[in-house]
ZAMARGU-4260 file (C-alpha; in steps of 0.2 Angstrom, whole numbers, plus 5000, padded with zeros to 4 digits):
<rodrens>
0) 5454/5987/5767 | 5449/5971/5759 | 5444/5963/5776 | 5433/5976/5780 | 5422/5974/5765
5) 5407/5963/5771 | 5399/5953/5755 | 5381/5944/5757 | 5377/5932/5744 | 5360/5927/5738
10) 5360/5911/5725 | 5343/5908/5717 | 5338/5896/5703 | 5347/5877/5701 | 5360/5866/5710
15) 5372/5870/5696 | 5368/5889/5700 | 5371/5886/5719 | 5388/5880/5715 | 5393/5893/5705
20) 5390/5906/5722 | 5401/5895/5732 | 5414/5899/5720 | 5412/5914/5718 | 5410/5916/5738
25) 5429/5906/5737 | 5436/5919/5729 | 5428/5932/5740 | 5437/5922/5755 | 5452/5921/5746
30) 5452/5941/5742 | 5448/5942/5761 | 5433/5950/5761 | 5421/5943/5777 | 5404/5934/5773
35) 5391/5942/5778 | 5372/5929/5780 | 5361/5942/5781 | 5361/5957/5767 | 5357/5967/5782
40) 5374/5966/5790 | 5383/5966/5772 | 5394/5981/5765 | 5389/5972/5745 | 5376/5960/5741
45) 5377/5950/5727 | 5362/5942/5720 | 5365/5925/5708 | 5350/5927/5697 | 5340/5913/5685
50) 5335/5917/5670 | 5326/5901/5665 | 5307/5902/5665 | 5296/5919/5669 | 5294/5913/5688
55) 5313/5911/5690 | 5316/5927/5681 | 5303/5938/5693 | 5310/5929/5710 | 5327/5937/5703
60) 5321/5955/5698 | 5310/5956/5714 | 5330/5948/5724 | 5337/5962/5717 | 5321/5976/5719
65) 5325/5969/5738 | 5343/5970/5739 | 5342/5988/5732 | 5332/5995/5746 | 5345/5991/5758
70) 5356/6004/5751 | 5342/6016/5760 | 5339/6007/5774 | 5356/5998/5780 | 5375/5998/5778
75) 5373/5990/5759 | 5384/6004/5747 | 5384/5992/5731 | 5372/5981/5724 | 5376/5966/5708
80) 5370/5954/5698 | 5378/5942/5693 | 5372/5924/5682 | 5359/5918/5672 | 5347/5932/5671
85) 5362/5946/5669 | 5370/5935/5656 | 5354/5934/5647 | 5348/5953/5649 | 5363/5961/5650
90) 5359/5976/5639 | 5345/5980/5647 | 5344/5975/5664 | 5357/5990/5671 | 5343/6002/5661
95) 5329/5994/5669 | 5336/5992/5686 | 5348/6010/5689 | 5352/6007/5705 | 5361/5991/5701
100) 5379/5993/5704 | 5383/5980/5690 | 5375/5968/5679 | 5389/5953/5677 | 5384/5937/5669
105) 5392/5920/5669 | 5411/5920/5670 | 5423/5910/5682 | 5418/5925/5692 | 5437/5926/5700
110) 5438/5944/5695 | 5422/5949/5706 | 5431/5953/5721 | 5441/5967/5709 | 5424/5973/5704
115) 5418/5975/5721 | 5432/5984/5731 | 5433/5996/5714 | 5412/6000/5717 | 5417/6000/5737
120) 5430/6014/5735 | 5422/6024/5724 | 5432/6023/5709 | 5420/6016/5698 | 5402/6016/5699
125) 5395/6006/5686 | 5399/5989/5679 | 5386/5984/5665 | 5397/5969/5656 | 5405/5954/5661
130) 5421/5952/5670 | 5429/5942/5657 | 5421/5942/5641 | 5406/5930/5644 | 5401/5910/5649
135) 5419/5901/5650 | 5423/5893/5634 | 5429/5877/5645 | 5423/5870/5659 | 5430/5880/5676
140) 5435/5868/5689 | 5425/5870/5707 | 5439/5871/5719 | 5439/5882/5735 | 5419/5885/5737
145) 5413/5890/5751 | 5398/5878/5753 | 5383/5883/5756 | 5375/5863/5760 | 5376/5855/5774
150) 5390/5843/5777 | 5379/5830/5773 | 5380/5832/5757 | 5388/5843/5740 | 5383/5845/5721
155) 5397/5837/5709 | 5396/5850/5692 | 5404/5839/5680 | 5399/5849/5665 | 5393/5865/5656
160) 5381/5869/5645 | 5370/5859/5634 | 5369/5852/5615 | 5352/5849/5613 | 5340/5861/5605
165) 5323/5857/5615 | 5313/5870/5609 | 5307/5876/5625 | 5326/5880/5634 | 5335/5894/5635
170) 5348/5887/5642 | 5361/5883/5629 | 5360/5902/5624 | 5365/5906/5641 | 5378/5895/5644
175) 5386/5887/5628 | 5387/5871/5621 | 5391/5855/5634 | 5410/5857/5639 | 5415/5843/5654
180) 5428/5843/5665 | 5442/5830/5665 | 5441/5816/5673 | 5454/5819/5685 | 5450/5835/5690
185) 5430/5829/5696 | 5440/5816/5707 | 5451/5830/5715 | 5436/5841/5718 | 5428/5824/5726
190) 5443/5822/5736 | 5442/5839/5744 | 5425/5840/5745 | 5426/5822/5757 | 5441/5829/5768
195) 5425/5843/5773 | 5414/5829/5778 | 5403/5829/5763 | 5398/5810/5763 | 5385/5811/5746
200) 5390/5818/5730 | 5375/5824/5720 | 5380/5825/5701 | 5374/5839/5692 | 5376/5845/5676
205) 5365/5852/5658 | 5364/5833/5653 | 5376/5821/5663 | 5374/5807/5651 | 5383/5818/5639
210) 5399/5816/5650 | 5415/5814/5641 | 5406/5816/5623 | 5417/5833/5619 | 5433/5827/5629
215) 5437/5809/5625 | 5423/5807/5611 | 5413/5795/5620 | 5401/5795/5634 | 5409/5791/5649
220) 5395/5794/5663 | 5397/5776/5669 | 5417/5779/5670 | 5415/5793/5681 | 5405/5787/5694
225) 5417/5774/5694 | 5430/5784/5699 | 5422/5797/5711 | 5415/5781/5721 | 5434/5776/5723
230) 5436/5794/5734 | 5438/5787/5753 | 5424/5797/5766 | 5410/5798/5750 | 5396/5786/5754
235) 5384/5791/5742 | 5383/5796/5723 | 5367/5800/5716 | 5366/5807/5697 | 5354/5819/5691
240) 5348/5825/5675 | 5350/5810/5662 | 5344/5814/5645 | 5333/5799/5640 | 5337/5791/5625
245) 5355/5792/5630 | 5356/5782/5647 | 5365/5765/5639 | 5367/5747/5648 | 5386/5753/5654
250) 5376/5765/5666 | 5364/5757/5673 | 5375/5742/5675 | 5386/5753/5689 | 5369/5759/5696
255) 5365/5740/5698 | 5382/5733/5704 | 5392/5748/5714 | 5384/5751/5730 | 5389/5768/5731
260) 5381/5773/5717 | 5362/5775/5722 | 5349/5767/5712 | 5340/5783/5710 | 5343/5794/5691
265) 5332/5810/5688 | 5328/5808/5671 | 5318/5823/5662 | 5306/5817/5650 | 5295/5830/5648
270) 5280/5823/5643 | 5272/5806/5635 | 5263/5812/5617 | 5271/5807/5602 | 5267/5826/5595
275) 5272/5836/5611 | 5288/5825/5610 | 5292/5829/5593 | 5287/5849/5595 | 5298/5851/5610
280) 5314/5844/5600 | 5317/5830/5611 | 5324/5818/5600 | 5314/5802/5606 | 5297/5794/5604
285) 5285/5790/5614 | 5289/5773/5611 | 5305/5777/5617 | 5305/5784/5631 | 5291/5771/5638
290) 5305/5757/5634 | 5320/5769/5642 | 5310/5767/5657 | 5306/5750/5659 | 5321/5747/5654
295) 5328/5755/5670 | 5316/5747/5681 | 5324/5730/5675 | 5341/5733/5675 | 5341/5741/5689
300) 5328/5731/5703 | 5323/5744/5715 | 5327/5760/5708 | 5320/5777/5714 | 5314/5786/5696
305) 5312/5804/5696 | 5304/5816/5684 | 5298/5830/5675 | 5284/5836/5664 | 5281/5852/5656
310) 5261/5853/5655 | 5251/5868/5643 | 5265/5866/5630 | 5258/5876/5613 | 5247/5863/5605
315) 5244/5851/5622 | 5226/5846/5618 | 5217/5837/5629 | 5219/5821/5624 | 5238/5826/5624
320) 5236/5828/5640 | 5225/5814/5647 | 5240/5803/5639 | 5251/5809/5651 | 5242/5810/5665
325) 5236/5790/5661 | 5254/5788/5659 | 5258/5795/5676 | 5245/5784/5684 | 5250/5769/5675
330) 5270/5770/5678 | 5270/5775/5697 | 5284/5786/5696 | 5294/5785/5713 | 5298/5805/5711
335) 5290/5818/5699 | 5287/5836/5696 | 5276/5845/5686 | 5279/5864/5678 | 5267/5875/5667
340) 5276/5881/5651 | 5285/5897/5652 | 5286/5905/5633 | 5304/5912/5633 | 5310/5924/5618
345) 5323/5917/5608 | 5317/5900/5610 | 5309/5891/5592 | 5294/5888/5604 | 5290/5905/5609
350) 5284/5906/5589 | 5272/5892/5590 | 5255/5892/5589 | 5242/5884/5600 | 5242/5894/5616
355) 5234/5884/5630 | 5228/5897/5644 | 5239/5899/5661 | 5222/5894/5670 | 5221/5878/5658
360) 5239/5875/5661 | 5237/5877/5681 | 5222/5867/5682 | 5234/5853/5671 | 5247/5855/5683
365) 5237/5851/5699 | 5229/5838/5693 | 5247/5829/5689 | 5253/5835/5706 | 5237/5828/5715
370) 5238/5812/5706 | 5258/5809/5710 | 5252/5816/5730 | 5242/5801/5731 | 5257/5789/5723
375) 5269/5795/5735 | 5259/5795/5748 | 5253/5775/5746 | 5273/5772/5743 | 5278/5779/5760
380) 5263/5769/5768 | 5271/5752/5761 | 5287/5757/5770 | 5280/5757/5788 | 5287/5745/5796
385) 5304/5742/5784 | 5323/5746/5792 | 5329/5760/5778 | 5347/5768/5779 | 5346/5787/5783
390) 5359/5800/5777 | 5356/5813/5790 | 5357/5834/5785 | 5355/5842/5801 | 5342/5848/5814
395) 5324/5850/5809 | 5315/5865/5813 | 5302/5857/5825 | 5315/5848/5834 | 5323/5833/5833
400) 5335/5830/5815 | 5327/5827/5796 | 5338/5816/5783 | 5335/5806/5767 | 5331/5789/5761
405) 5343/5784/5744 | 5326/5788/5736 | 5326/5808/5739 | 5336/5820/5731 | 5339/5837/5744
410) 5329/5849/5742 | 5314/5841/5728 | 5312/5827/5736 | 5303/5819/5753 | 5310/5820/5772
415) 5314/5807/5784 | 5312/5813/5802 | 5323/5805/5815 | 5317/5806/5834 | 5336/5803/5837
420) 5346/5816/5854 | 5363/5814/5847 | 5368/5813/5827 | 5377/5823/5817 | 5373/5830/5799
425) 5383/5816/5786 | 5380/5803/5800 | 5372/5786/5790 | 5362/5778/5801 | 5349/5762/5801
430) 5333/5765/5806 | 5315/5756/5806 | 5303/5767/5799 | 5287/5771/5812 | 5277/5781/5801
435) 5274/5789/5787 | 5266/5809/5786 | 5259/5812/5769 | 5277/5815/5761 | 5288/5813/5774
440) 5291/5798/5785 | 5297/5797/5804 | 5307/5784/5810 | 5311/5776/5830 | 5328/5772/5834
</rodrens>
């Protein structure tokens, strides 16, 4: 019986990947199959794997290494993979892995459930392709997810795939070439999302500033967010993952003058040197990118800018290097991240020359980290003593409840601590901030 198959889910990787296991956990509801949180207790677990970089890769063989043993040990009869990773390596990983059940990569993933009760009752043991063919051709619209975020807040996919052809990033070979979802249909799925309580709608996609650019032949980024801050219970919209040299003045004018739209943009530029820039395929200069983000500080006073940098690139010398890190120093990025280079096959930089070491590229990495640690850390001190507005997300392990300034993006970003008896996660509240804690701050109320 359908009710009686229990399904455990485990979602790794991106915010884009973490939506794609709420769907596909809707259409396990829908099948009526119960949701099971621990694997433990689960009849199937499914494992949503990343395939982007080596770290990301192991996390999801080592998921599935896990998952696996259950079958030994607990009431788990099937084990699958499903994603990014299963999409990549789908010839192999069923070989590699044999006690895997099935190796499914990216689809709209409504035929799962079939997969599963077919793998349940014994007619079929192995499933080693996708359910329908491969990555949707068109972007799949995200209704009936089971979320898996607090109330507080939910991710917005408003696209699929990627154009660019950054030489580093796997990514468009795993999921196609950008394909964005109609207008209409986001403001539905942010409609239904705000009847659950969601009160922030973070907007995810492969480059959200290439909204629209395949549909209506334009960029319409700026239109968007328009629309989806018309949707009545959503306070907050914060956008992620602008490409640089294509945030224009329309954008930015909506971040300055709607107040739902938070004056905070992630903005991947992953690095500062004219000759890394031009051998990762990013399309803009140095020049440019230093002007893209000045730019941004004035047109938008106030904003919260977050970044990326990749660091032991192929041919990063040290004086490529000690650019960027002087450009760190000098810019005082309110949010940023630092990643050591991952050579991926089938990328045009896993051919390059120039290797930099993985201790060098560590070594480069802290030294970013540590000098960002000590910006962030002198920022939250100048807060002290300032009244901030607080998106609360729940309970805090130590007692007490943990939200997030308009400057903090869940999960990658810092904490607020609230000493607060009674809230509720979505629940915006005013508060003075008493002190800060090295990244996180605490506030009286």
């Amino acid at each position: 019986m359908n009710e009686a198959i229990r399904v455990s889910l485990v979602s790794l990787g991106c915010a884009r990947n973490l939506v794609d296991s709420e769907v596909l956990l809707g259409h396990a509801v829908e099948e009526g199959f119960l949701i099971a949180e621990d694997p433990k207790d689960a009849d199937v677990v499914v494992i949503n794997t990343c395939g982007f970089v080596e770290e990301a890769k192991q996390e999801s063989i080592d998921a599935i290494l896990s998952a696996c043993e259950l079958k030994k040990t607990a009431a788990v009869k099937a084990v699958l993979a499903v994603g990014c990773l299963s999409q990549r390596y789908s010839d192999s990983l069923g070989d590699e892995i044999a006690e895997l059940d099935a190796v499914l990569g990216i689809s709209d993933y409504s035929g799962i459930p079939g997969v599963i009760r077919k793998i349940v009752n014994g007619s079929s043991r192995r499933f080693t392709a996708t359910v329908d063919g491969g990555a949707p051709k068109a972007a799949r619209s995200d209704l009936g997810r089971v979320l898996l975020t607090p109330k507080s807040y939910s991710y917005l996919r408003i696209s699929e795939g990627c154009d660019h052809s950054c030489s580093f990033c796997a990514i468009p070979g795993m999921r196609g070439r950008n394909r964005s979802k109609p207008l209409e249909v986001l403001v539905e799925e942010a409609e239904k999302l705000a009847e659950q309580g969601v009160k922030e709608l973070v907007v995810v996609a492969e480059d959200s500033t290439a909204y629209g650019l395949d549909l209506y032949r334009e960029r319409r980024i700026h239109e968007l967010l328009q629309a989806l801050s018309a949707v009545s219970g959503i306070e907050w919209i914060r956008l992620m993952y602008a490409y640089p040299h294509t945030v224009r003045p329309e954008l930015t004018e909506v971040m300055r003058e709607n107040p739902k739209i938070l004056p905070y943009l992630d903005i991947p530029v992953q690095h500062i040197n004219g000759d890394m820039l031009r051998a990762m395929r990013r399309g803009v200069s140095a020049e440019q990118v230093r002007g893209i983000l000045e730019r941004l500080r004035e047109e938008v006073p106030g904003i919260a800018i977050r970044t990326t940098f990749i660091v032991g690139f192929p041919g990063e010398s040290h004086a490529a290097f000690t650019e960027l890190r002087d450009f760190v120093k000098d810019f005082q990025f309110e949010r940023m991240g630092a990643f050591c280079y991952s050579s991926e096959e089938g990328t045009p930089a896993h051919e390059l020359s120039g290797e930099v070491s993985t201790e060098e590229s560590a070594d480069r990495r802290a030294e970013l980290m540590e000098l960002q640690r000590d910006i962030i850390f002198a920022r939250n001190e100048s807060l002290v003593g300032s009244s901030q507005q607080i998106l609360v997300d729940g309970l805090s392990e130590g007692g007490g409840f943990v939200g997030r300034s308009f400057a903090d993006a869940p999960e990658v970003d810092c904490l607020v601590h609230l000493d607060d008896k009674d809230l509720r996660s979505g629940d915006l509240v005013e508060r003075r901030i008493l002190s800060a804690d090295g990244y996180d701050l605490k506030t009286s109320s």
